[in-house]
DRENRO-740650 format. One record per residue (C-alpha): residue in three letters; y, z, x. Coordinates in steps of 0.05 Angstrom, whole numbers, plus 5000, padded with zeros to 4 digits. Layout:
N
ALAYZX ...
END
This chain:
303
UNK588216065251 UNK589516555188 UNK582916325158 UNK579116985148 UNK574217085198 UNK567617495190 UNK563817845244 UNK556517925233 UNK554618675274 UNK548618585324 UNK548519165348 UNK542219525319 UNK538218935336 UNK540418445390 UNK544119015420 UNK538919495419 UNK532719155429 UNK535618945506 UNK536819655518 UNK531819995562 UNK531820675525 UNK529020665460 UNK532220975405 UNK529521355339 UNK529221125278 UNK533221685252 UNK539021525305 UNK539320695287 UNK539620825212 UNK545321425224 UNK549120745270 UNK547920245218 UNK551420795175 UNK557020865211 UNK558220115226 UNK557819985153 UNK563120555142 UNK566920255191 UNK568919665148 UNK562819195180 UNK558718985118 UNK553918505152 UNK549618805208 UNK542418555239 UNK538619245233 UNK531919025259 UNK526518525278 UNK519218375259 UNK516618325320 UNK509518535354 UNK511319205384 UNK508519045456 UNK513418465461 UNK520118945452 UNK517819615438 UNK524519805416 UNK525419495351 UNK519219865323 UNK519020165261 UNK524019665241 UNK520919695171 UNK523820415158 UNK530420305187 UNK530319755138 UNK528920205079 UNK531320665105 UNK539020365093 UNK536520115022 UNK541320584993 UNK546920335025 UNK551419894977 UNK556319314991 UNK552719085057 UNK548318565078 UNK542718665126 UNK540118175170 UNK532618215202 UNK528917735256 UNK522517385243 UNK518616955294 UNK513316695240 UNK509616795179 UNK506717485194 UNK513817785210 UNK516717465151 UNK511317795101 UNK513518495139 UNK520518425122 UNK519318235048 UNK515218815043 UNK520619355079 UNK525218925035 UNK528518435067 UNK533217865030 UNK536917585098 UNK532417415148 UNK533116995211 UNK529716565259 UNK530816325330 UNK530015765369 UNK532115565442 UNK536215085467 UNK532914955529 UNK524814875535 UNK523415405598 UNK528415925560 UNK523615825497 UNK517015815538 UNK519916485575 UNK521716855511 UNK516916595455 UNK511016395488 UNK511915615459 UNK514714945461 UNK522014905427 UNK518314375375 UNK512014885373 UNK516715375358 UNK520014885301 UNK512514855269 UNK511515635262 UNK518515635222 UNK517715135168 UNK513115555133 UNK517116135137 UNK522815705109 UNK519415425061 UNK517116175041 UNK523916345030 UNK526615844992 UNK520715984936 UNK523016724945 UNK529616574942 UNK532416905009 UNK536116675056 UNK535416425129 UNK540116415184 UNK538015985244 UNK539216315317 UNK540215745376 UNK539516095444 UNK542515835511 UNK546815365479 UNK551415355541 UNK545915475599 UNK539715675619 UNK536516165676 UNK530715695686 UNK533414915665 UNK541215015681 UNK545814645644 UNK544614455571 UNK547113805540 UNK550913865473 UNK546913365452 UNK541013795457 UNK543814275423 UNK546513895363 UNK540013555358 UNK536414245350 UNK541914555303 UNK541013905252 UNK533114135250 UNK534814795235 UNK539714635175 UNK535214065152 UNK529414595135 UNK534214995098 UNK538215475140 UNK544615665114 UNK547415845176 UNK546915665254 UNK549116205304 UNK549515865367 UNK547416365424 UNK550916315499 UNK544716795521 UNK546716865590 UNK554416805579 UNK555116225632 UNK559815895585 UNK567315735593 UNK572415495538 UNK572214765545 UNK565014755553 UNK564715205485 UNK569014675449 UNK565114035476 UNK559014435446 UNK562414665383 UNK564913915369 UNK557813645386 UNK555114095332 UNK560214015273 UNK559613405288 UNK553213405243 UNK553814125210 UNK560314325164 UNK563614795220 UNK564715335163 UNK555915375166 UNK556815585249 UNK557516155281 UNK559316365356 UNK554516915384 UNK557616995456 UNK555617475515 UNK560117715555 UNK556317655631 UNK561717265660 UNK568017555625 UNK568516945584 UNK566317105522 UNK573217245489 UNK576816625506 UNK570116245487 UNK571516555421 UNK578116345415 UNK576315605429 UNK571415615377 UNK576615955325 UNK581215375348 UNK575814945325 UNK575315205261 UNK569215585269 UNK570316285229 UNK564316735242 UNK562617175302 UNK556917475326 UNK559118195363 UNK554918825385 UNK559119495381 UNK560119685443 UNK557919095480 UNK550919345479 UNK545319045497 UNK543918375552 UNK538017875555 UNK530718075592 UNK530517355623 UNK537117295653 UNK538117875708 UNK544518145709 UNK546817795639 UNK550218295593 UNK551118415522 UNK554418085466 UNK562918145463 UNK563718805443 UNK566218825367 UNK571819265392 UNK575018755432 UNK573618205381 UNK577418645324 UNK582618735368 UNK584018055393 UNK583717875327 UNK588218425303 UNK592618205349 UNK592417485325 UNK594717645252 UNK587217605238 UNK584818155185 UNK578018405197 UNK577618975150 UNK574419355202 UNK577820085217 UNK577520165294 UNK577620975294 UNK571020995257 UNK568320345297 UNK569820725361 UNK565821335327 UNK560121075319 UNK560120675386 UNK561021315425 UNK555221625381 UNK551521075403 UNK552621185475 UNK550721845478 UNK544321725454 UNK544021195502 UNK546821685561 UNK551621175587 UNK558120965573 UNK561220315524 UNK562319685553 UNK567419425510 UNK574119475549 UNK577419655483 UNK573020295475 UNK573020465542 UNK581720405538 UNK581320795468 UNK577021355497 UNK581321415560 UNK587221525516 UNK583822055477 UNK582322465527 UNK588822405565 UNK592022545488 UNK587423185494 UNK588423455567 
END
């Protein structure tokens, strides 16, 4: 498992936009910031999204420009259609991404639509992109359950993941919304999937609801999948599912993978920083068990 491994930073968006208090622009530009300084050049800052439907990722234009001067990073947005995507070409967007479910009452809960109808208001902003020449990643949600249909068959998900590439995404992040999941469940999903997509083109985005979310990871890294989806500080959690947390905290994925012999690149003193900066603009405390662990043995270092 020394294969590099590269964590794409949710934070600012999937974490953020599931929080209840909503945060200034000023603050989300200052954590995308501090992330990048942290050693995590990838990060999702924002999404296109009508304001009444998550109020908290407005103004997402701004914090877009408003990290335009950063260098060496890669930002990420969410689009839902057509309108969105012509938002975040015009903030300046060259990453964005679109999302699907896995499951048709997750889909018809979250986006209003069919998973097919959903399919038909994202081939034109696919084929948008590829005449503009940026790129899509592909978002599959509830790819190991569902609050409203239960299980989900690999199948299903494999099936949905081949559309997605087909139209021209470079990359499938396969969501476990609700963090049901469990490792061999992960893998019979993972193999189901690169079974029909190069494994190197997936990537795990894996809440944490159940306290599975790091072993999950671990069987997907045993089957050669190489890219993680994390939100600092495990922030975040999902609307529909009650009770369903956050992503894995990106402190506790760099240091299982740390552990592992795995380099991240990421420096966990200024990670930490900014999750804690974070918080407090939150007003409550990390998730992440590593953070929380850190933080204790700070302030026992300082008493």
């Amino acid at each position: 498992m020394s294969d590099p491994v590269r964590i794409i930073e949710m934070g600012p968006r999937d974490g953020l936009q599931n929080e209840k208090t909503p945060v200034s622009v000023e603050a989300r530009i200052a954590f995308i910031e501090a992330l990048v300084g942290a050693g995590l050049d990838t990060v999702e800052v924002g999404a296109f999204v009508s304001p009444k439907a998550i109020p908290q990722m407005t103004s997402s234009d701004a914090v877009l420009r408003g990290v335009s001067h950063v260098k060496n990073a890669e930002f990420h947005v969410l689009v839902p259609n057509e309108k969105g995507y012509h938002a975040a070409r015009a903030a300046g967007a060259n990453v964005v991404s679109v999302f699907a479910a896995a499951s048709e009452g997750f889909s018809r809960a979250n986006i209003n639509c069919t998973v097919a109808e959903s399919i038909e208001r994202f081939k034109p902003v696919l084929a948008r992109a590829r005449a503009d020449g940026v790129k899509v990643r592909g978002y599959i949600s509830c790819v190991l359950g569902c609050p409203f249909d239960g299980e989900i068959k690999p199948k299903a998900v494999a099936d949905l993941a081949t559309t997605l590439w087909e139209l021209g995404c470079y990359e499938i992040s396969l969501g476990d919304t609700i963090g049901v999941g469990t490792p061999d469940k992960a893998k019979e999903m993972l193999r189901a999937v690169a079974a029909e997509i190069p494994a190197a083109n997936l990537a795990m985005h894996f809440h944490d609801t159940y306290g599975q979310a790091l072993a999950n990871l671990y069987a997907g890294l045993e089957e050669g999948v190489r890219v993680i989806d994390a939100a600092a500080g495990g922030l975040g959690g999902c609307p529909y599912a009650p009770g369903a947390t956050g992503n894995v905290a990106t402190e506790d994925v760099v240091y299982m993978l740390e552990g592992m012999g795995i380099r991240t690149g990421v420096d966990m003193e200024k990670l930490l920083a900014a999750t804690n900066e974070m918080s407090g603009v939150l007003g409550k405390p990390p998730v992440s068990r590593v953070a929380t662990a850190l933080n204790a043995k700070k302030k026992r270092a300082s008493s």
